[in-house]
N, C-alpha and C positions, 0 to 999 in steps of 0.2 A: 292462501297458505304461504308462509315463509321459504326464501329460498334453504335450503340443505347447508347448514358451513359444517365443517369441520374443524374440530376444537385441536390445535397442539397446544401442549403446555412446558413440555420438556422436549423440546426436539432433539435427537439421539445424535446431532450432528457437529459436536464443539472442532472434533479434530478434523473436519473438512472444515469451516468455517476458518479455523486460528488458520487450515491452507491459504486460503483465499483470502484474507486480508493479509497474511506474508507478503501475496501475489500482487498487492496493489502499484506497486513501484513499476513505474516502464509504462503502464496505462496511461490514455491520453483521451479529455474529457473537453469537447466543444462545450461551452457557455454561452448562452443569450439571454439577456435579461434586462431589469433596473440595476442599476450601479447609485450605490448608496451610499455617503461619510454617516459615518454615526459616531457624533461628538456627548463626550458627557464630561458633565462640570459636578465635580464632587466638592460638597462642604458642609462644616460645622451646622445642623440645623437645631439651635440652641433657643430660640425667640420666637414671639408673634411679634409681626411688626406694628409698631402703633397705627401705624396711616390704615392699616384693613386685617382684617384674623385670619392672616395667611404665616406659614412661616417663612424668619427669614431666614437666605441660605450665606452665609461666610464659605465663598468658594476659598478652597485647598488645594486642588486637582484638578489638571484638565487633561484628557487625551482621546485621542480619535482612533476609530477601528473601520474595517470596511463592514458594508451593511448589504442587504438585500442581494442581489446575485453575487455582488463582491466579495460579501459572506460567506456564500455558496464554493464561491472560487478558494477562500481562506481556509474553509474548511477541505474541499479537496486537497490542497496543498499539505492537509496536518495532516491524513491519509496515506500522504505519499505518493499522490499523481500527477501526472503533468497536465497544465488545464491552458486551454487559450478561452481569454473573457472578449465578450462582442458586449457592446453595449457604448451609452451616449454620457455621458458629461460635459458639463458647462467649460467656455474659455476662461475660469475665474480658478482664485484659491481654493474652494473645496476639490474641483478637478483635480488642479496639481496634487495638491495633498493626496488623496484618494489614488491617483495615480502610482505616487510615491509607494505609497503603502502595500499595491499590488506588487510593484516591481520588487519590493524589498522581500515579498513573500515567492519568489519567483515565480510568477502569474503572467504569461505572455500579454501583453497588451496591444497588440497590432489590430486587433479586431476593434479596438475601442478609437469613436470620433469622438471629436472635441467640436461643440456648435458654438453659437455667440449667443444665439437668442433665447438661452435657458440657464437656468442656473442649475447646478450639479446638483441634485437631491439630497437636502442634507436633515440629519435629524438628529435636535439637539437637546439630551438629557439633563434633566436637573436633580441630583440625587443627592439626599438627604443622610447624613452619615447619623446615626442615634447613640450616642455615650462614645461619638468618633468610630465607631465602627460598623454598626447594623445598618445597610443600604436600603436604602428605600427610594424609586420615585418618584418624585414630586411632578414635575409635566415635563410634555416633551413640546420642543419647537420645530414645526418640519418647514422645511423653504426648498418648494418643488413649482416645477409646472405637470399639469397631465394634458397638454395640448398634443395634437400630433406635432408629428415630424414635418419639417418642410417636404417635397417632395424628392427635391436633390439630397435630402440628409437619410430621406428615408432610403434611397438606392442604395447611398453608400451604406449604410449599416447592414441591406442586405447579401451586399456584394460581402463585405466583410465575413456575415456569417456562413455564409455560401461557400467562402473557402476554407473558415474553419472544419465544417463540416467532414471537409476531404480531407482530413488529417486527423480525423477521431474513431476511439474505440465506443464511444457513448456520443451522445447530443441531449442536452441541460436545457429547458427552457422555463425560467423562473418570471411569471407573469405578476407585478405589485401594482398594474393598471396604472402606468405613468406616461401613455401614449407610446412610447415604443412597441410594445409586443403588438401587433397589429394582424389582422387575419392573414394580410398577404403577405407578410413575412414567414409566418408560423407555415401557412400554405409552400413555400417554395422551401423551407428547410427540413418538412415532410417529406416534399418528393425530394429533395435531392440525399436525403437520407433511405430514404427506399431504393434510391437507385445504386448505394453504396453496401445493403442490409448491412445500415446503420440504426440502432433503437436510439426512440427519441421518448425522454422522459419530460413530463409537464407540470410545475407546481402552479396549481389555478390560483386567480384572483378568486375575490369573497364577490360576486358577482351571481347573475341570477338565468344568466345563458352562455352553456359551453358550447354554444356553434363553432364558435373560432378556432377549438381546439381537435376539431373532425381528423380522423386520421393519427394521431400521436400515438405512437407504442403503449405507454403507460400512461395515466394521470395520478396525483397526489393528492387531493384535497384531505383535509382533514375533517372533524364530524360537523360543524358550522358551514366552512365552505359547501361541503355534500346535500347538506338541506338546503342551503339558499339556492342551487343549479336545480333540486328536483321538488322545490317549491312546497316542502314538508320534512319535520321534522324527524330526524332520525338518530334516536335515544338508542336503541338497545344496536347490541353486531345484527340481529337480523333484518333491523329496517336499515340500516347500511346495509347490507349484504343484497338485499331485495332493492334498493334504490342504485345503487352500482352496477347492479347489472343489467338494469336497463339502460342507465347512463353510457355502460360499455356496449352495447347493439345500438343506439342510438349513433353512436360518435365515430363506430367505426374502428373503436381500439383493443388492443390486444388483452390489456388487462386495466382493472382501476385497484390499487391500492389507499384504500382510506383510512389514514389515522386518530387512533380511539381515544389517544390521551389516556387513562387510566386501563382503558381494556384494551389499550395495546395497536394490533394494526387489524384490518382484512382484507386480503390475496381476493379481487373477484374477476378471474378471469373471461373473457366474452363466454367461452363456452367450457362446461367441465364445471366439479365442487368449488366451490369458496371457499377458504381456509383462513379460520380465525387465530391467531399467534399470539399471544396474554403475551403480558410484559410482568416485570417483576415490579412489586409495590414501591414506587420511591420516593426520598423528599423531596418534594416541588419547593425550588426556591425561585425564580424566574425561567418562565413559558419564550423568552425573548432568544429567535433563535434555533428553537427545535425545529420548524418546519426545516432551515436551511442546512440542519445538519442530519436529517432524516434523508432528503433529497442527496444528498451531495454521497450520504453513503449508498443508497440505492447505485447512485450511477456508477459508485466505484467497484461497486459488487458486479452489477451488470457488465462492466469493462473488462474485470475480470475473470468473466465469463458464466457467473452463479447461475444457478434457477432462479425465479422469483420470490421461491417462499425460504430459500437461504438469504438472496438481498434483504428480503422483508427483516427476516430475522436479526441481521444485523442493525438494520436498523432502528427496528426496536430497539435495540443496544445504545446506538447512538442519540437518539431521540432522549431515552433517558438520563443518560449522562450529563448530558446538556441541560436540562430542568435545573440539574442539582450547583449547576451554576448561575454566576451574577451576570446578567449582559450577554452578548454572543461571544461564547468565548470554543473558537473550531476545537472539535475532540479531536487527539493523537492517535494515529495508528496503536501506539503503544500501550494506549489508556484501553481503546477495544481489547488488545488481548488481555491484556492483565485481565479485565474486567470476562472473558472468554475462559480464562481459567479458575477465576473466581466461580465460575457459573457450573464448571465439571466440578470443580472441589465442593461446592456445596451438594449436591448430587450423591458425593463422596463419606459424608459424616462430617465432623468438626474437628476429629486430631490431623494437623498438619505438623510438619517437621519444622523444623526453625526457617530454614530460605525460604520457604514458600511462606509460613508465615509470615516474615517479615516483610513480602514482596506483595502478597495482599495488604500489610496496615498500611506498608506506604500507598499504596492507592487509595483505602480509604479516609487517610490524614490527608489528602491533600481536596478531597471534596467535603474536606471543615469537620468531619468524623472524630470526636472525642475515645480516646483509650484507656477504655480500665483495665488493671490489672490485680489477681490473686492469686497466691498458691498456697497450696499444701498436699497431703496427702490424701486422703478422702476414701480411707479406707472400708469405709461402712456408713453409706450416704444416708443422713438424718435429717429430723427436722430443721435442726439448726442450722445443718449446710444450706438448704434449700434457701431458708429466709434471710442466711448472709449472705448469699448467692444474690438471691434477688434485688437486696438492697445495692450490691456493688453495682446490678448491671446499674440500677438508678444513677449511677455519677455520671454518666457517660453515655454514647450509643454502641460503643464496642466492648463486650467485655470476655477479656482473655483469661482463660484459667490455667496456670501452670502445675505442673500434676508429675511429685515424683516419683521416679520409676522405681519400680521394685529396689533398683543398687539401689538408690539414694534413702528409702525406706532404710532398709536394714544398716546404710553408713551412720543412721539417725538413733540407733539401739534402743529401737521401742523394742516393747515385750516379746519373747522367743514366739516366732510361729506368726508375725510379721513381718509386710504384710497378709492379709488374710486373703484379699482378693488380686488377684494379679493386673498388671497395668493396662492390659489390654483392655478388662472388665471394666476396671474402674474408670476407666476414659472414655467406654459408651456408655455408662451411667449417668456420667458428668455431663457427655454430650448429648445425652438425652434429654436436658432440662433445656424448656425455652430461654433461659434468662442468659441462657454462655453461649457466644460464639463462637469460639476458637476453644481446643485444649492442647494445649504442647506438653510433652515430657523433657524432664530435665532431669540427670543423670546426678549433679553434686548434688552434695549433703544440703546445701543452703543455696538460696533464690538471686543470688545478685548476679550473676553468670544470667540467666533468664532475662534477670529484668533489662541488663543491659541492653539483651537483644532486641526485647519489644520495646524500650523505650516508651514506658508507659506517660499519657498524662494525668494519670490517678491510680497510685499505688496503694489496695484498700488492705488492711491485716485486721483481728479482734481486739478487741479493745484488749485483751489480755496480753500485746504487747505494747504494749505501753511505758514499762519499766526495764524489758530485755533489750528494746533499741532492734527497729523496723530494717532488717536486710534492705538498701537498697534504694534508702531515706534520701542520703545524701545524694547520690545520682539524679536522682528525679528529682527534688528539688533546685539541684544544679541545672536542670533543663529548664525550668520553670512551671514544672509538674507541682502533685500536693500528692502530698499524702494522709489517707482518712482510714482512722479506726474507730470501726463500728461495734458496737454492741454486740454479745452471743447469748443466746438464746440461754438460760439459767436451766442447769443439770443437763444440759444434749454434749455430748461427747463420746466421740468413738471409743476411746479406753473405758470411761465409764459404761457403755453397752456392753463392750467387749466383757468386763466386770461381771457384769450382770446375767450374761446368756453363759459365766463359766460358773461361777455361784451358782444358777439354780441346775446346771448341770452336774455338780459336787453333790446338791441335796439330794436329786434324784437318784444320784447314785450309793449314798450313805444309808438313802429310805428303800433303797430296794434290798440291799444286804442284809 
């Protein structure tokens, strides 16, 4: 029989949450890990080369990011923590670099040695731009060694991590199987973390025995790593859930959190329910990255003193965000809340006031989200609404509907005794339909006041203005926006119903006299 989870799906907890990630600043996060450069060469991929059916790339770009714990560390730092990095790099240029790039993120680097006889781990991208913009990777070059440590390199890096230790709210241990993480390393930063009650978080290697990792507050694997340690596959939350908790009485740890990718995460503590936490459905554009920024918020949560199944939570948060980008690119403290408020206001219905709307679109224009926009009144929602409705959301992935308020109806001098439904009504009507995401009210008689604010990039109206000249044309095309008028549906119109339901109200009342 399967172990017992427990399903959350909306966890009731946004305003402790948005606390605790406020909280992260001042917290201080040991690291130990691989230290990673991860170089990418972006170019023009326009051709098959004659000499073999590959294509060729016309490099454009080059730039280097930290990778693997360094990642870890980069991402801590977008959070708002203080983080000291342990870990080995080569005496050559990828080190300095890498080095560089910590220090610029201000990443304590006193933990980290410099050896002779390895080259810094480096991993080199070759990405394919399509029509100069669609990224795609083509291969990756890595130039590592995974030998151990000498014996005197391996002291020092523990000594190193040993005193990080004594100077942390968390302890980070990112395993990528590059001969550093070593059992007797992991062993002495165990106990000297117990002897601090300090938690020590572990993201596993893809490996097929977690001996090494005996004793560690938490582990991370995700659903691939989880089956390769327990030597079967584990598709659904309950053979995770059932495979974790054995892994956690086996190992000796406090809890395993295992990441679902599309179902999200689950909480499986040694002893006590499992607790499944869905994630919200989102666009996968590259996987590169999430595990380190799943980890990194885990420990920041943890630092700043969460439970586990509020870490988890955020996590999930951070895990996804990160999808929806190109590369490992660290999430911001600030992207979580936004992204924290986005998550109560959905909860909420879809009329937002103008700040808040506009402080949602900027979050999701900047993870590449298309903005469409329409307005009008919507006094008496029809068929015709519905299916220009639906076509707008088509331009785009966001579509805003602006919705005038009662004053603006009547500044409009339709017919006496509009409008018929009041704003309040007509805004869950509107936000009723799957096809709108947002609806805001706006007070003027005309839409350019609105449009300003959202700054649409697809301002849609009915083909019937066409000849009266689209409020709000020139704006958005001044941005670099369009504007698209659709087709309406032949004889749907609100005055025409309106028309109609007062006509056969007249007859009724002539044929009963």
């Amino acid at each position: 029989m399967g172990a017992h989870v427990r399903r959350t799906r909306n966890l009731n907890m946004t305003h402790d949450l948005t606390a605790l990630v406020q909280a992260f600043p001042g917290h201080r996060v040991s690291l130990i890990g691989d230290l990673i450069l991860d170089q990418y060469v972006y170019g023009d991929a326009e051709r098959i080369s004659p000499e073999a059916p590959v294509p060729v790339l016309r490099a454009v770009e080059r730039s280097d990011a930290a990778g693997g714990s360094a990642n870890v560390a980069a991402c801590l730092r977008a959070l708002g923590l203080d983080v000291i990095c342990c870990g080995v790099i080569g005496s050559d240029a990828a080190g300095a670099r890498l080095n560089s790039l910590l220090r610029n993120l201000g990443v304590r680097d006193d933990g980290i040695i410099a050896v002779s006889d390895r080259p810094t781990t480096t991993k080199t991208r070759l990405v394919g731009l399509a029509q100069h913009r669609h990224r795609q990777q083509l291969m990756r070059l890595d130039e590592e060694s995974r030998e151990a440590l000498c014996p005197a390199d391996a002291a020092r890096l523990c000594e190193s991590a040993l005193r990080a230790v004594d100077a942390a709210d968390v302890v980070c241990i990112e395993d990528y199987r590059k001969g550093i993480i070593t059992p007797d390393l992991i062993a002495s930063v165990v106990k000297a973390a117990k002897r601090r009650a300090v938690p020590v978080l572990l993201d596993p290697a893809l490996i097929p025995d977690y001996g090494d990792y005996r004793g560690v507050s938490v582990l991370t694997p995700n659903r691939n790593e989880l089956s390769a340690a327990v030597g079967r596959r584990c598709e659904t939350v309950e053979q995770a859930t059932d495979a974790a908790r054995d892994l956690c009485r086996r190992l000796d740890c406090n809890a395993i959190v295992v990441t679902l990718d599309r179902d999200g995460a689950v909480l499986v503590p040694r002893e006590g329910a499992a607790e499944h936490i869905a994630t919200r459905p989102r666009s996968v554009y590259d996987n590169t990255g999430a595990g380190d920024a799943v980890l990194a918020m885990l420990a920041a949560a943890v630092a700043a003193g969460a439970e586990l199944r509020q870490a988890v939570k955020l996590a999930n948060i951070a895990g996804g965000l990160e999808v929806e980008k190109f590369g490992c690119v660290p999430i911001r403290r600030e992207e979580v809340l936004a992204e924290l408020r986005l998550e109560e206001t959905r909860r909420n219905g879809k009329l937002r006031g103008v700040d808040e709307l506009t402080a949602e679109l900027e979050l999701r224009r900047s993870r590449g989200e298309t903005v469409v926009f329409t307005n009008g009144c919507y006094d008496l929602l029809h068929a015709g609404h519905v299916d220009f409705l639906t076509r707008a959301r088509e331009l785009g992935s966001v579509l805003v509907v602006g919705l005038n308020s009662d004053a603006s109806v009547r500044a409009l001098n339709k017919a006496a005794g509009r409008p018929i439904c009041s704003e309040t009504d007509r805004a869950r009507v509107i936000g009723a339909l799957e096809c709108v995401d947002y609806v805001v009210l706006f007070d003027q008689p005309d839409p350019d006041w609105i449009v300003r604010q959202v700054k649409p990039d697809v301002l849609v109206k009915g083909e019937d203005w066409s000849q009266k000249g689209v409020v709000g044309r020139e704006f958005v095309e001044a941005r670099g926006g369009k504007v698209v008028l659709l087709p309406l549906v032949p004889g749907q119109s609100t005055t025409a119903i309106v028309d109609r339901i007062m006509g056969a109200a007249r007859r009724d009342s002539e044929g009963s006299s």
